[in-house]
N, C-alpha and C positions, 0 to 999 in steps of 0.2 A: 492345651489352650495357647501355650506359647508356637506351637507349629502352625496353626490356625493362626493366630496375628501376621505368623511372617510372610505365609502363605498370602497373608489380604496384602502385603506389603510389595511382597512380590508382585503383585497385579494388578499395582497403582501404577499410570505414569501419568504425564502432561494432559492429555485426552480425560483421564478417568480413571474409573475399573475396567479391569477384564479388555484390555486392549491387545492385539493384536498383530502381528507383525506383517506387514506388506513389504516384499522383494521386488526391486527396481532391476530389471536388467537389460543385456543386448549387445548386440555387435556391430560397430560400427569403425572400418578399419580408418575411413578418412578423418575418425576424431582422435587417431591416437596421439597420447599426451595429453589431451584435451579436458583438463578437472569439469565434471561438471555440478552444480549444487542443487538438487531439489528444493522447493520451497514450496511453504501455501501461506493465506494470507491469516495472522495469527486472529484477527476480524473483518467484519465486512462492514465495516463504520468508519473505521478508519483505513483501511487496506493496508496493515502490516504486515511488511513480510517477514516469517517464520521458515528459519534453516530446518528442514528434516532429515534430511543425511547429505552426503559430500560423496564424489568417486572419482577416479583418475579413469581416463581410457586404457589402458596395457599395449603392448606392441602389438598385439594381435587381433586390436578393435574390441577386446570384450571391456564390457565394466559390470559392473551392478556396485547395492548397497540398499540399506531396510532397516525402515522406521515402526512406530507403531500407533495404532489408532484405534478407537473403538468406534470412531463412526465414517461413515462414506466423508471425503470430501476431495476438493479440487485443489490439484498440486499444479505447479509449475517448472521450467528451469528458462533462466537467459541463453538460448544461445545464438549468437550475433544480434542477425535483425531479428531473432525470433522470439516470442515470449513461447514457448511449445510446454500444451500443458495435458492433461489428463485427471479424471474423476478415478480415484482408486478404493477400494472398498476391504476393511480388515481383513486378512486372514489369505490375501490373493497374491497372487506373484504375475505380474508386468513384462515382458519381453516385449521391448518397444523398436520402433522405427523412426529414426532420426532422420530430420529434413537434412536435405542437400548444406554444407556447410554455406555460408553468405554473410561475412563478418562486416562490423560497421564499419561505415567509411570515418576519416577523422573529422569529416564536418559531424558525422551522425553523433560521433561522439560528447562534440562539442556543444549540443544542438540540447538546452534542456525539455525542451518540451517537443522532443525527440519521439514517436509512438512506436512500439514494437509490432510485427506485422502476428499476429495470433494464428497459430500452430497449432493445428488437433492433432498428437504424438498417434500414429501406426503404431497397431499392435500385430506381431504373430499371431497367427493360427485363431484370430476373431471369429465368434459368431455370434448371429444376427441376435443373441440372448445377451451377450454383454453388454452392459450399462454406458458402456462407452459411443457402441454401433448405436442402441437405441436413443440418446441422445444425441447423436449428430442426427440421425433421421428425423427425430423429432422436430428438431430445429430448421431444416432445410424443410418440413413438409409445412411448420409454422409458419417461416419467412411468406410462405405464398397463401395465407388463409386469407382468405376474400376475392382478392383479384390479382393476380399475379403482375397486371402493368400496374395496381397500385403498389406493391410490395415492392417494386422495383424501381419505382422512385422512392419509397420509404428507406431502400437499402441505399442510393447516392447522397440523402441527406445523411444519413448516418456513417457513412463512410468521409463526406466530407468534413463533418463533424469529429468523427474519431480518427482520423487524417490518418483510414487504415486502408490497403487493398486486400482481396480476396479473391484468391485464384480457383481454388479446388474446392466445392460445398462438400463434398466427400469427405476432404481432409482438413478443411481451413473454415473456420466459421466464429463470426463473433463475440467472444466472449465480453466485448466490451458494454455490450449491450444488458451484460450479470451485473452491471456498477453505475452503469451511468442512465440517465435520463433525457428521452430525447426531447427539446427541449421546443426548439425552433419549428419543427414540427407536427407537434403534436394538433394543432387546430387544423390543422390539412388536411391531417389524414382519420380525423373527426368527424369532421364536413364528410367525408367521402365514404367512414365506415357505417355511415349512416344511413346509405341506402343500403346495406346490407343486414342480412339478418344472422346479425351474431348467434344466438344459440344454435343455430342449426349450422354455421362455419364451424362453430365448435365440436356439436354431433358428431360433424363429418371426421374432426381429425381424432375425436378421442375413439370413435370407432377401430381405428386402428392400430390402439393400443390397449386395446380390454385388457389381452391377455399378458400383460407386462406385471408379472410382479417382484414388485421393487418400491419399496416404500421411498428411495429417493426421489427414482423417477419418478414417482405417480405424486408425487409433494409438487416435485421442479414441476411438472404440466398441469397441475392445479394451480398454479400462482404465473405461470406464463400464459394462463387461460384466463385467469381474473389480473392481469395485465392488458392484455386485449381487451376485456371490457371495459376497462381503466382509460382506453386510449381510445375507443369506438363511441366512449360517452354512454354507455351504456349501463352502466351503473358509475353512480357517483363517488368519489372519494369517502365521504363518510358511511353510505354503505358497505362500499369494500373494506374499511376499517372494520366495522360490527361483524362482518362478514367472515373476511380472510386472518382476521389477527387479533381481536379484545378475548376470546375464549378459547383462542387455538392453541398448539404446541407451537412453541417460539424455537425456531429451525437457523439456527446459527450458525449452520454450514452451508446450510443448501443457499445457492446464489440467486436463483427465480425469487423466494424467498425474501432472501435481503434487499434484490435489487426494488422489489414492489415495494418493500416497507419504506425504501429509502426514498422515492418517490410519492406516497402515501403521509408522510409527515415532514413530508420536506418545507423545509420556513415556518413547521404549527405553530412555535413559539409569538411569531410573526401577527400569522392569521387570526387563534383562539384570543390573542392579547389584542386586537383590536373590538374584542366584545365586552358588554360590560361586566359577565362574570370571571374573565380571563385578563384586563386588563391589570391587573397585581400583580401579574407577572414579572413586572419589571419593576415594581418595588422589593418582591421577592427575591431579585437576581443581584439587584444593583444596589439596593441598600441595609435590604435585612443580612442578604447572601443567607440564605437559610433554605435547605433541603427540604424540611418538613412544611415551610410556609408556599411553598413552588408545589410539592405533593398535594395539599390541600387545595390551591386553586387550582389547577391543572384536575382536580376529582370533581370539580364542575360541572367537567365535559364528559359526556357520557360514556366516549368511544375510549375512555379512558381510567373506567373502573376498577378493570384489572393492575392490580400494582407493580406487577414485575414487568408486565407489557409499558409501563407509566413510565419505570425506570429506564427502559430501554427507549423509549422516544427522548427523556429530560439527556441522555447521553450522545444520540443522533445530532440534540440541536445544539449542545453546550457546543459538540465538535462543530461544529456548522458554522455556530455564532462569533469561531473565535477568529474567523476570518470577515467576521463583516464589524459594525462600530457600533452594533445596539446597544451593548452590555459593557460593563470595566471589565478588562480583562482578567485583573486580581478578583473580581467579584465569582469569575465564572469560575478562577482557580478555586476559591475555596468550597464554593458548593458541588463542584467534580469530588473534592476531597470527600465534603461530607458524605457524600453518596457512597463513595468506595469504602469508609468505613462502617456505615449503616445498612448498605445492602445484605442480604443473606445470600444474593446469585454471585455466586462464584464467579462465570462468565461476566458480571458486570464488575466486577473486580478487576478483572483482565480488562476490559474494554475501558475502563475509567483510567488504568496504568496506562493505556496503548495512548489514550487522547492525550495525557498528563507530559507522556515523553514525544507524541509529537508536538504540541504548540506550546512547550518551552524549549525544546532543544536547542534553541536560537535567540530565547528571552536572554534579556540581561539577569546576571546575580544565577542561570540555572548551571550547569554542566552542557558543555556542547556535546556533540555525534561522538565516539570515542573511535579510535583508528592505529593498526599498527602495517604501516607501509614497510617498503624495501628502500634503505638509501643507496645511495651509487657502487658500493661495494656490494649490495646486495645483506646485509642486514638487515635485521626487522625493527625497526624504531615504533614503539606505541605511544603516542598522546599521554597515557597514564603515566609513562616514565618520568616526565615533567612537572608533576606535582609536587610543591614544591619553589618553581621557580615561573616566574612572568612569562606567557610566551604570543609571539606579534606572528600569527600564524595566517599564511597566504597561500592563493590558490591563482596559478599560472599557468604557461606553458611556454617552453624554449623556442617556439616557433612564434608567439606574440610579439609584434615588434614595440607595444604596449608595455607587456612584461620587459621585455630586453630590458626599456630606457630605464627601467627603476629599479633591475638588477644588481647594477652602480651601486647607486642610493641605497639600497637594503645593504649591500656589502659595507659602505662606509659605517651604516647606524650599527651594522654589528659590530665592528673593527673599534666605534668609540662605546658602545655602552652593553657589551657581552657580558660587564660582571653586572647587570643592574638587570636584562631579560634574556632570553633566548628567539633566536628567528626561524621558522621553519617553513618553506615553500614545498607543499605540496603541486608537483608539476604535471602536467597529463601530455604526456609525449606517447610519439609513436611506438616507443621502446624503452627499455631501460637504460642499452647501450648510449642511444641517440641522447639522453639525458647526460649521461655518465662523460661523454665525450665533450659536449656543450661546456659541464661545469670543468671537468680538464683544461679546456683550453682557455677558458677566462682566470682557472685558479681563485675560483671563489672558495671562501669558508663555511657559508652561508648553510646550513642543513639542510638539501634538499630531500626529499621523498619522491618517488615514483608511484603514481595511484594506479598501478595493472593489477595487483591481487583486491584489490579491495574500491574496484570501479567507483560503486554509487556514492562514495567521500562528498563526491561532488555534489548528486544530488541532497544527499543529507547537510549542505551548508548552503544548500539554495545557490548554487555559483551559476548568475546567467549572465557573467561579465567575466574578462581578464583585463586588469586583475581585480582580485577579493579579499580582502584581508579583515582579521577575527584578532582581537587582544584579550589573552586569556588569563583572570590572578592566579595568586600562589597556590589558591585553595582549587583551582584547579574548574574555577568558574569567570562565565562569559562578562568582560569588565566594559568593554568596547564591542558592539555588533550593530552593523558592522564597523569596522575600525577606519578612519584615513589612511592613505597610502602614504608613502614615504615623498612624495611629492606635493601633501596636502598640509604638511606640518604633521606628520603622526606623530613625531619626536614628541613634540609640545604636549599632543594628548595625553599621549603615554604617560609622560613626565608626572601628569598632574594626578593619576588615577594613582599613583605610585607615592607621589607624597601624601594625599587622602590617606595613603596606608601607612602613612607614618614609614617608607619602605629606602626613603630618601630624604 
């Protein structure tokens, strides 16, 4: 009995049971040195990314390293301009083909709303059976169902849109189009799929894949097939709900999938509370905050019977809604809460954590991004080390003539009130060196960091200015966000959050 427990224990990881190991490998001599990290997105509601293994290149171009999974899903890695990703499936070994190296310029770097160009990773020794070929096929023989001069303006809108280029359909193909929704769009090429007779575009291209079996694939071209009638007007939203998602398997990997659903209930909250059995909605949210009294009106709606499908739309729009002004923000916090506690789906446990730490990691009173950079010596300083102590935390660069002037001023506030906080400027230089030498030659004390091991710092505090600064308490949560500069009176602010604390 006790071998049999350890055995089930054995074969439990993140994914599940009975998961599997996937080998990441290849040779690539012009990345030697070159770390690279795989990822995938830990959901598709929020797009977290989830670290699945790490590997250095060797001198000799080889690398690998292996994760494990129990079901199909879509990895990625950064490198440069590239987002290069791949569909890997339990139990299979990868020997990939990395694009030409093409690292980001420092405007690109600089540039938050910066878009990666999407890389379909080359495999060795493919054939035309792998899930890999068969989905770029798929997708390149989709891009042109109907009319190919319509598809081809359908593709400049959407590139203009996702401010991406695409060189090779072979090897480069949209994967932006798994997330996003095209928006501007969509009545254009409505009007125009409309003289077309969608079931038989469709005929034409599932014909080509009878013989594909792959429960992934055949899911992703079932919901990329009721996406097109989704956008042709040919069936309506609330039938493709009844349709595609109230009684089906809920496919939380697969990105056709999510992309539809997230389109398909996009704004409900919105639309079903302008009726009058849905209109509670926002008594529910904003003043009951109550999970079970949101359950019950939202079971109104038909398309909405199913409970676990229920939960998973009330988590789409909590996340949605926390960037628009419908709701109290603390209202949506507590019933995300309730939900995470009251669910039986696992996954929505996951997915109510994933929303929780994105839209407060920047709230007042939560804990910010946590971070361990390299200072100018090259030691590893982490955020968490600081707990503890006040810290007036900035985000620069030694080439800002912005940052420069306030360099001073941060020097001086630390010179007079070091024993009351700590100062720490995280900087994004070209290099470590070029940092290292910068703070040499002024002779500052000031704690700098260098962001090269741990890039996206930047994204994760929303930095779309130099400079940015964050005032962190003792307890190791956000007191000031964001904070004045040293030129706006921060002293003053500071000062004051710190006698609140009785700290002064």
């Amino acid at each position: 009995m006790l071998k049999k427990f350890l055995l089930l224990i054995l074969l439990v990881s993140p994914y599940g049971l009975f998961a599997e190991k996937v080998i990441i490998n290849g040779n690539a001599p012009d990345y030697k040195g070159v770390s690279i990290t795989f990822l995938t997105f830990s959901d598709q509601i929020t797009y977290t990314e989830k670290e699945l293994c790490k590997t250095k290149v060797d001198d000799n171009g080889n690398f690998t390293c292996s994760f494990e999974t129990n079901e199909t899903i879509y990895i990625f890695t950064h490198l440069g301009v590239y987002e290069a990703f791949l569909f890997v499936e339990p139990g299979k070994t990868y020997d990939l083909i990395l694009p030409e190296i093409k690292e980001k310029t420092l405007a690109e770097k600089l540039n938050p709303y910066f878009k990666p160009t999407l890389y379909h990773l080359g495999l060795n020794d493919i054939d035309e059976n792998e899930l890999n070929y068969q989905l770029a096929y798929f997708d390149e023989i989709y891009s042109l169902m109907g009319s190919k001069d319509l598809f081809s303006i359908y593709d400049k809108i959407r590139q203009v849109q996702d401010d991406s280029k695409f060189n090779d359909v072979d090897t480069i193909y949209s994967t932006e189009s798994y997330r996003k929704i095209v928006n501007n769009s969509t009545s254009f090429i409505s009007k125009n799929l409309k003289k077309i007779d969608v079931t038989t575009e469709i005929q034409k291209v599932d014909s080509l894949f009878l013989n594909v079996d792959n429960k992934f694939f055949n899911d992703f071209k079932q919901y990329k097939f009721a996406q097109y009638k989704s956008v042709s007007a040919n069936q309506k939203m609330k039938s493709i709900s009844n349709t595609y998602y109230l009684n089906n398997e809920i496919l939380y990997q697969n990105p056709a999938y999510m992309e539809l659903f997230n389109q398909v209930y996009d704004e409900y909250f919105l639309y079903f509370g302008r009726t009058e059995s849905g209109k509670q909605i926002f008594n529910d949210i904003g003043k009951l905050k109550s999970i079970s009294s949101l359950k019950k009106t939202l079971g109104n709606d038909s398309i909405l019977s199913n409970d676990t499908l229920k939960e998973l739309v009330i988590l789409k729009c909590l996340h949605d809604e926390f960037y628009n002004d419908k709701f109290s923000r603390s209202a949506m916090l507590t019933v995300l809460d309730s939900l995470s506690m009251q669910t039986t789906v696992d996954e929505h446990k996951h997915i109510a954590k994933n929303i929780k730490d994105k839209v407060t990691k920047l709230m007042l009173g939560y804990e910010p991004p946590t971070f361990e950079l390299h200072d100018k010596d090259s030691n590893l300083v982490s955020l968490d080390s600081y707990k503890g102590k006040y810290v007036y935390l900035g985000f620069c660069t030694t080439t800002s003539y912005a940052c420069i002037k306030e360099f001073a001023m941060l020097e001086n506030l630390y010179k007079n009130h070091k024993d009351h906080f700590e100062i720490i400027i995280i900087s994004m230089d070209e290099s470590l060196p070029q940092m290292k030498r910068f703070i040499e030659m002024k002779n500052y004390s000031v704690k700098f960091l260098y962001y090269g091991n741990q890039p996206d710092v930047f994204k994760d505090y929303d930095i779309r200015a130099f400079p940015t600064y964050y005032f962190i308490d003792k307890e190791g949560k956000l007191a000031i966000t964001p904070a004045p500069s040293p030129d706006q009176n921060s002293e003053f602010a500071i000062f004051k959050i710190m006698r609140a604390n009785g700290d002064i």
